[in-house]
C-alpha positions as CSV (number, residue, x, y, z in Angstrom):
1,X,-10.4,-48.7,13.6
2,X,-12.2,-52.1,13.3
3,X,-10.3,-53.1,17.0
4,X,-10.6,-50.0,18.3
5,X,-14.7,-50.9,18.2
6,X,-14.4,-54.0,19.7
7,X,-12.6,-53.1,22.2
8,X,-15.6,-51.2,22.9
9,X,-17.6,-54.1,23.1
10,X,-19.0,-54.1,19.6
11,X,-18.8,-58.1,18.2
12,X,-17.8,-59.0,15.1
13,X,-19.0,-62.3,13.4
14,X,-16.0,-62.8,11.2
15,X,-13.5,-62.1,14.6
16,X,-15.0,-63.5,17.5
17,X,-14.6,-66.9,19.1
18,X,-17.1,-68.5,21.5
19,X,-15.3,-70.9,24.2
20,X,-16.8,-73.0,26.4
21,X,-15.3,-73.8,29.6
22,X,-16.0,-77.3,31.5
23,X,-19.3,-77.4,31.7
24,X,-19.9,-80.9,32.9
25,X,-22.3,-83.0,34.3
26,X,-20.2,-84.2,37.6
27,X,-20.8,-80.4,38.5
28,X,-24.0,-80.6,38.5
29,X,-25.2,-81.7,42.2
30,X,-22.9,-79.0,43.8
31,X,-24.0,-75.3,41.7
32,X,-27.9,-74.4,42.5
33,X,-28.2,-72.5,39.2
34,X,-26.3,-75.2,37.4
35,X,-29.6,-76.1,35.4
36,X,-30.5,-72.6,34.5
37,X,-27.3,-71.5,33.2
38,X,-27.0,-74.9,31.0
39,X,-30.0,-73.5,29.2
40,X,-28.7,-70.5,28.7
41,X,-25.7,-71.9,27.3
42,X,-27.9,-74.1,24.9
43,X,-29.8,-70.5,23.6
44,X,-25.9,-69.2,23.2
45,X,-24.0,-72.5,21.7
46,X,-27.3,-72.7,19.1
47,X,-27.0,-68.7,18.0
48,X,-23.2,-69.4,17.8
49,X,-23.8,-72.3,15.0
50,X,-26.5,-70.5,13.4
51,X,-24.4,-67.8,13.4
52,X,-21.6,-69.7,12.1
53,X,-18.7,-68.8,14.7
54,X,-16.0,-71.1,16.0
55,X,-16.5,-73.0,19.3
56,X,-13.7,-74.1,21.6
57,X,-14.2,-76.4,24.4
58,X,-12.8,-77.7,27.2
59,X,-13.5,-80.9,29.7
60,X,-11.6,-80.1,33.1
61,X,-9.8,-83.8,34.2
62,X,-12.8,-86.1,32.5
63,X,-11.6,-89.1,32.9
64,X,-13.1,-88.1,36.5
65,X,-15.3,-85.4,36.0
66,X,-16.9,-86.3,33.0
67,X,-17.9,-84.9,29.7
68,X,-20.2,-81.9,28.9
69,X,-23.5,-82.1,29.8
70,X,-25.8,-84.4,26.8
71,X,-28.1,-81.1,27.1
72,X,-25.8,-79.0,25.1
73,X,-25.4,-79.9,21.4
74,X,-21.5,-79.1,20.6
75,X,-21.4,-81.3,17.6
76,X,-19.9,-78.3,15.6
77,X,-17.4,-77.8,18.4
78,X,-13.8,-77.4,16.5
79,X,-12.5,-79.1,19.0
80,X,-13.0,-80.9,22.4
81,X,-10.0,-80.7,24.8
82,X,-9.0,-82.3,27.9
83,X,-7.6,-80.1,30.4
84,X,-5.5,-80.2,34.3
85,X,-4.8,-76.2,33.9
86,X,-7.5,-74.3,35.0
87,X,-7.4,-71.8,32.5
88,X,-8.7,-72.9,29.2
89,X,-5.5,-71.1,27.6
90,X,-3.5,-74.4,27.0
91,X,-1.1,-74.8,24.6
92,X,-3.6,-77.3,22.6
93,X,-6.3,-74.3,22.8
94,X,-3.7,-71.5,21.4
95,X,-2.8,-73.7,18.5
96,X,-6.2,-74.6,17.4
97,X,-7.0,-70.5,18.1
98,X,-4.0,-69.9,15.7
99,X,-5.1,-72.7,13.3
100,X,-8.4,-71.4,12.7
101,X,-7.5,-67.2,12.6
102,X,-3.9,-67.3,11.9
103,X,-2.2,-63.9,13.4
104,X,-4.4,-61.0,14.4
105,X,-7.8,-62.3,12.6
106,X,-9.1,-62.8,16.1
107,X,-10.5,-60.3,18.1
108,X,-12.9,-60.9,20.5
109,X,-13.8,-64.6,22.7
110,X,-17.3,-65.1,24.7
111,X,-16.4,-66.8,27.2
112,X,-19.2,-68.8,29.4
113,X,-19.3,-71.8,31.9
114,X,-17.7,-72.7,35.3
115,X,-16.9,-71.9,37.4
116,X,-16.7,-68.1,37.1
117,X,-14.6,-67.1,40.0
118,X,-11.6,-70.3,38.7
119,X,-11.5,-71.6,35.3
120,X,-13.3,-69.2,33.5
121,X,-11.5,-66.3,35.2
122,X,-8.6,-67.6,35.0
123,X,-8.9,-68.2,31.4
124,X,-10.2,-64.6,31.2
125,X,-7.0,-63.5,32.5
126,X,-5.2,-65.3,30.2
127,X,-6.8,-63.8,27.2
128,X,-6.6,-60.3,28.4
129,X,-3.2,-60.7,28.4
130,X,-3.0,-61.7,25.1
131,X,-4.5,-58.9,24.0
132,X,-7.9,-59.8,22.9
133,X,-11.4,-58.5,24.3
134,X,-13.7,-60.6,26.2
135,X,-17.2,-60.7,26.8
136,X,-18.2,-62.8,29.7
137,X,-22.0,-64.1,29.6
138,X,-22.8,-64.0,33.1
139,X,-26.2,-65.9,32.8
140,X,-24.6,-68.6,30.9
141,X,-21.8,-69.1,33.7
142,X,-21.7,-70.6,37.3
143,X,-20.1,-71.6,40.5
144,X,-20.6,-73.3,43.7
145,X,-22.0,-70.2,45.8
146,X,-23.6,-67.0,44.2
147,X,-20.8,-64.6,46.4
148,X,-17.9,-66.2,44.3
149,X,-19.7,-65.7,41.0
150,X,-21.1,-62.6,42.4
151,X,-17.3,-61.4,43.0
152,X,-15.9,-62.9,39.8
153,X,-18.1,-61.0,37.3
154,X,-17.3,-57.9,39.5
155,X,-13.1,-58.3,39.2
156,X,-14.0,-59.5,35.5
157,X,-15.0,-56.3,34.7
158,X,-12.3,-54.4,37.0
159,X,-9.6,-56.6,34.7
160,X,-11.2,-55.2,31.6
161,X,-14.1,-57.8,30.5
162,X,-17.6,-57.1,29.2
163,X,-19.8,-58.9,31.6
164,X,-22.6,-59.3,29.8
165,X,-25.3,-61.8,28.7
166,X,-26.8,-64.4,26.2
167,X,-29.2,-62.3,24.5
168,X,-27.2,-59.6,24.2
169,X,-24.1,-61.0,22.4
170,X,-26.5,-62.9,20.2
171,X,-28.2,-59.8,19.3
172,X,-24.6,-57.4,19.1
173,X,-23.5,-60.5,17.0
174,X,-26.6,-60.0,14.6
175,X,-26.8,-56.3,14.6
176,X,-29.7,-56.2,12.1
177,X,-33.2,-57.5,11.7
178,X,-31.7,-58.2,7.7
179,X,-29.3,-60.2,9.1
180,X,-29.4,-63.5,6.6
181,X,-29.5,-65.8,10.0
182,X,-32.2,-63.6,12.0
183,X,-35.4,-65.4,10.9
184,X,-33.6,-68.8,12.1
185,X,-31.8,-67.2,15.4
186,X,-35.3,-65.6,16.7
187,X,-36.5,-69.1,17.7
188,X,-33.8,-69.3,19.4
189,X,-34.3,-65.7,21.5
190,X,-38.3,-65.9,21.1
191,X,-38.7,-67.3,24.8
192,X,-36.9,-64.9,27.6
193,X,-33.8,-66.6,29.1
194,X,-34.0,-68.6,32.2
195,X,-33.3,-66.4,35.7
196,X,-29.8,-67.0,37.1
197,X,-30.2,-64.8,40.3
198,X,-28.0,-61.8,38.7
199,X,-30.3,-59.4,39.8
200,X,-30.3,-60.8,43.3
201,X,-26.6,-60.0,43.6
């Protein structure tokens, strides 16, 4: 029953897995909302640790590109990997996944950075087919030109994705005003997030 909700879309604190994918400052000069979604990101990756649930991330070729941007804080990251693949599925990222859930604890993965129409969907792709649920947030991920992102969140959802945003898997993830972490996450959500041109698209 539990899977049968999230595959819904319902979020589950206890079976869900935020990843971030390649986020990097060497991107930055090329992606016009590059600085928008980073703060989104930053509302997302600070519900996540107040939250307490897992991070993955991933650095696309950094001895070139770079690490992730200084403005998000990742320190409770469980891991940082390196990556050539474009999907962030690599063998490194399964084991650590497997490490930290073991068999059939995991569920659901948020999935957020760039570029939406390569890596990300891509990595998507790859966790579909693994058989877990994903919920992409679309203001929290970027690429190059608004039609490819514009065109990536629309075959995102045609594989099967959520395509959602940072405010509403924060508040999915919370589910009640009780919630122990609520008082501490509203900081977080008090100001509205940062305009990515979704509704332009």
């Amino acid at each position: 029953m539990a899977r049968q909700l999230t595959k819904l879309g319902f979020l589950d604190v206890k079976k869900t897995l935020f990843m971030l994918c390649d986020l990097q400052a060497k991107f930055r000069p090329g992606m016009p909302m590059f600085d928008p979604v980073v703060k989104n990101a930053g509302k997302l990756v600070q519900a996540g640790k107040m939250l307490d649930i897992p991070l993955m991330v991933t650095e696309h070729y950094p001895e070139k590109l770079g690490k992730i941007v200084p403005e998000l804080d990742i320190a409770h990251a469980k891991a940082v990997f390196p990556k050539t693949l474009f999907s962030m599925m690599i063998p490194e990222v399964k084991s650590k996944i497997n490490e930290l859930y073991g068999s059939g604890n995991l569920e659901t993965v948020v999935l957020f950075g760039l570029e939406s129409h390569i890596c990300l969907e891509q990595t998507a792709m790859d966790l579909l087919k693994d058989g877990y649920t994903v919920h992409v947030a679309a203001d929290c991920s970027v690429s190059r030109t608004q039609e490819d992102r514009k065109l990536a969140l629309e075959r995102l959802r045609q594989y099967g994705c959520f395509v959602s945003t940072s405010e509403n898997i924060i508040f999915k993830l919370m589910k009640d005003k009780n919630h122990p972490a609520f008082d501490t996450v509203r900081h977080v959500v008090r100001d509205a997030s940062v305009d990515t041109g979704l509704a332009k698209l």
